[in-house]
C-alpha positions in Angstrom: -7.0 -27.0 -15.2 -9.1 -25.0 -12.6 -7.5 -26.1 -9.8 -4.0 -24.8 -11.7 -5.5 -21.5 -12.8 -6.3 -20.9 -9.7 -2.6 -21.8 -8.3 -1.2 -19.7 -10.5 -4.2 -16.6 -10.0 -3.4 -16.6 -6.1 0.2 -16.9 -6.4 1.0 -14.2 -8.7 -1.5 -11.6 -6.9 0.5 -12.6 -3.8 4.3 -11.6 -5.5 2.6 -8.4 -6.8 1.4 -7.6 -3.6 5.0 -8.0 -2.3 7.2 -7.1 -5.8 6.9 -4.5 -6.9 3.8 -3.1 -4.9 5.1 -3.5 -1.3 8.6 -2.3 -2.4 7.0 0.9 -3.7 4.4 2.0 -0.9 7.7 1.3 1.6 9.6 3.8 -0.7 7.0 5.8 -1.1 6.6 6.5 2.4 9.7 6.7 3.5 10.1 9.7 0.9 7.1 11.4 2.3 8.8 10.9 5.7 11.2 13.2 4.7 8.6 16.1 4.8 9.7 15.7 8.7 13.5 17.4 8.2 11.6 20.5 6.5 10.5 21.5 3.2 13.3 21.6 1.1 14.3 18.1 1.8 11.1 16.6 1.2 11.2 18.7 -2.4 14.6 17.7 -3.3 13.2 14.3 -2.7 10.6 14.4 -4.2 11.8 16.6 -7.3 14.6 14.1 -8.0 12.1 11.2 -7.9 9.8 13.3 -10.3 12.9 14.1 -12.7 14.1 10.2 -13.0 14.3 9.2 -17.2 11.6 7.9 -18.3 9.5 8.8 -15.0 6.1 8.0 -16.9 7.1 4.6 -18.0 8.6 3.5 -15.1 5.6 4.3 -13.2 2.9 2.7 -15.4 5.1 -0.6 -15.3 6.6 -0.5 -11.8 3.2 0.9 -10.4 0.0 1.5 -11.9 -0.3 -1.7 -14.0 0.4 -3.9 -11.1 -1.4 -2.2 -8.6 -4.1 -2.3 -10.9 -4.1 -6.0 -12.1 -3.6 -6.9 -8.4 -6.6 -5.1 -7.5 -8.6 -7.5 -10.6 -7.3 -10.5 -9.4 -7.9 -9.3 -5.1 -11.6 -8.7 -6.5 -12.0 -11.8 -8.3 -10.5 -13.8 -5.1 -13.1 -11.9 -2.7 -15.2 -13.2 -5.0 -14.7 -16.7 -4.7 -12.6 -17.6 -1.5 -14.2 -18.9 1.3 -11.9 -19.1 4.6 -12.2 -22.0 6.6 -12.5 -21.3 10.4 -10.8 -25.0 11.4 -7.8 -23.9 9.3 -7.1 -20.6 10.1 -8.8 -20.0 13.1 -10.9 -16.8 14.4 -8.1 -14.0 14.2 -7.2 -15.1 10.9 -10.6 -15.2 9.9 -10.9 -11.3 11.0 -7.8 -10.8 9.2 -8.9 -12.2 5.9 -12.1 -9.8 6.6 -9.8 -6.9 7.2 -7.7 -7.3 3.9 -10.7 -7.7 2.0 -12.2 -4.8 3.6 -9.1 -2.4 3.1 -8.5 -4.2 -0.2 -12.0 -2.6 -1.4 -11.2 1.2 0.4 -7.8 1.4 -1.2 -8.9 0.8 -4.7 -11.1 4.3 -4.0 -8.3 6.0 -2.1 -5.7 5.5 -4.5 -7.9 6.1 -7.4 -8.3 9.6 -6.1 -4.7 10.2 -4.5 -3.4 9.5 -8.5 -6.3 11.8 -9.7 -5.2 14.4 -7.2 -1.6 14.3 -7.3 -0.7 13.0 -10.7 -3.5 13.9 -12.9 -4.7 16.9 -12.4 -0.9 17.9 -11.0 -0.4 17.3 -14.6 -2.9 19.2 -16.6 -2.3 22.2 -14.5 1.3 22.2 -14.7 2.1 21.9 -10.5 4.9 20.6 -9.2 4.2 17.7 -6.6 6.0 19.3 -3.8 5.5 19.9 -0.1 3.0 22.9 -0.1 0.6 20.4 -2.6 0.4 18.2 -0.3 0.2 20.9 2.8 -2.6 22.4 0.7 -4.4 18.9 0.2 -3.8 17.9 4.2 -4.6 20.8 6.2 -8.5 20.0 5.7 -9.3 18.2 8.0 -11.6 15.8 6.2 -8.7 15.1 3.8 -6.5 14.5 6.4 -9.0 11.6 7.8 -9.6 10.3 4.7 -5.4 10.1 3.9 -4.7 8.7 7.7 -7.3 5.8 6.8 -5.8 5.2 3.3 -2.2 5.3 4.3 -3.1 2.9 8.0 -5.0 0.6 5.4 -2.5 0.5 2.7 0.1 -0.6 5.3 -1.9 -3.2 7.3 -2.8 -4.5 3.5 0.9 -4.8 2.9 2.1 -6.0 6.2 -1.3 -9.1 6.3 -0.2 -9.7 2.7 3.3 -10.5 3.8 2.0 -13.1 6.1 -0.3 -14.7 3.6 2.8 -14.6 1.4 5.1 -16.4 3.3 2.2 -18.7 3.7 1.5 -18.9 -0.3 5.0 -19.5 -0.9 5.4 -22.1 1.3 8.1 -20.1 3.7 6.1 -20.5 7.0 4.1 -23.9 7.0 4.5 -24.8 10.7 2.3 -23.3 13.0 5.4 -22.1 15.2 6.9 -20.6 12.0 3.2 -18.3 11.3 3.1 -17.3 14.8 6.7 -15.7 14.3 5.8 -14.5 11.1 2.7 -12.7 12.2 4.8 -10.7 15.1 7.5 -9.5 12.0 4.4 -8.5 9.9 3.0 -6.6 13.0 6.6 -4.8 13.4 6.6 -4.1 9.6 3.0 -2.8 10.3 3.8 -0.2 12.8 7.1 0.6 11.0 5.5 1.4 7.8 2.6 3.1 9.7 5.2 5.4 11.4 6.4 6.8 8.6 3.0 7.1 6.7 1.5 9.0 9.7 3.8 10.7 10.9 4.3 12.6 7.4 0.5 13.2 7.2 0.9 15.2 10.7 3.8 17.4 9.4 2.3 18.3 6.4 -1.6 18.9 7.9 -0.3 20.6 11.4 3.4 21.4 11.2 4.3 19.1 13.5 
C-alpha cells in the first residue's frame, strides 16, 4: 500500500507540474513578453486576461491550488527521496539538487509575486498593467530577485519535463533521455527568453 501511495504521490505531482502548471508559466510569460511591442499591447493583454468570466475561480483552480498542492507533495518528496548515483549518474544527480533547490526558492518568490501583484493589487484597487510592473522592476534589487525567480521557475519546468517523460514511462532508453534532455534544454532557453527578456523592458526600457 506504501509502495502504491507513493506511485500515485510522485505521479500526480509530476502531471501537475506539466498540466496545468507548466501550461500556465509558458502562457504567462509569453503574455509578459508582450511588454516588448510597447505598453499598450502588453495592457490590452493583460486587461483582457484580467477581464475573463469568472477570472477568480479560474485562477484558484487552474493555478493557485495546484501550484500549491504541488509545492506539498515536491516538499514531502525532498523529504524522502534519495537519488541513486549508479542510476542517474552525476549530472542528474546535480539536477535533482537544482530542482530541489529552485523548488524551495520558488515557493518564496511566488508567494510574494501573488502578494504583490494580486493581493495587495486588489485591496488597493490597481490595475495589473505595465507601469505596475515598471514600478516593481526598475529597483534594482527587485529586478534580481524577479530574474532569479523567473530563470528558476523555467529550469523547474523544463527538468520537470524530463523527469516526466521519465515518470511516465515516455523515455526509458538511455538514447531516448539523452534526446529528451536536449528538448528540455531548448524548452529551457525558450521559456527563459521570454521571461527575461520582459523583465529588461519593463526595469530598463529596453
Amino acid at each position: 500500500m506504501a509502495d502504491q501511495r507513493d506511485f500515485f504521490i510522485r505521479r500526480l505531482h509530476s502531471l501537475l507540474g506539466v498540466v496545468p502548471i507548466g501550461i500556465f508559466l509558458v502562457q504567462h510569460l509569453f503574455i509578459n513578453h508582450l511588454a516588448v511591442y510597447g505598453e499598450e499591447t502588453f495592457n490590452t493583454a493583460a486587461g483582457f486576461m484580467h477581464e475573463l468570466p469568472f477570472v477568480l475561480l479560474i485562477e484558484t483552480l487552474v493555478i493557485y491550488l495546484p501550484i500549491l498542492f504541488h509545492a506539498v507533495l515536491g516538499i514531502y518528496i525532498v523529504l524522502t527521496s534519495k537519488y541513486s548515483t549508479r542510476r542517474y549518474g552525476f549530472f542528474r544527480n546535480w539536477m535533482f539538487a537544482f530542482q530541489r533547490f529552485t523548488g524551495i526558492f520558488l515557493v518564496i518568490f511566488i508567494a510574494w509575486h501573488v502578494w504583490e501583484t494580486r493581493v495587495q493589487v486588489g485591496l488597493g484597487n490597481v490595475d495589473v498593467n505595465y507601469s505596475l510592473m515598471e514600478g516593481i522592476l526598475t529597483s534594482t534589487p527587485m529586478f534580481i530577485f524577479y530574474l532569479l525567480g523567473v530563470i528558476s521557475a523555467v529550469f523547474h519546468f523544463a527538468n520537470g519535463l524530463w523527469s516526466f517523460l521519465v515518470t511516465w514511462g515516455i523515455t526509458q532508453t538511455p538514447k531516448s533521455q539523452r534526446i529528451s534532455t536536449y528538448v528540455c534544454l531548448i524548452v529551457f532557453l525558450a521559456v527563459s527568453y521570454l521571461g527575461v527578456r520582459s523583465l529588461l523592458t519593463f526595469a530598463y526600457g529596453v
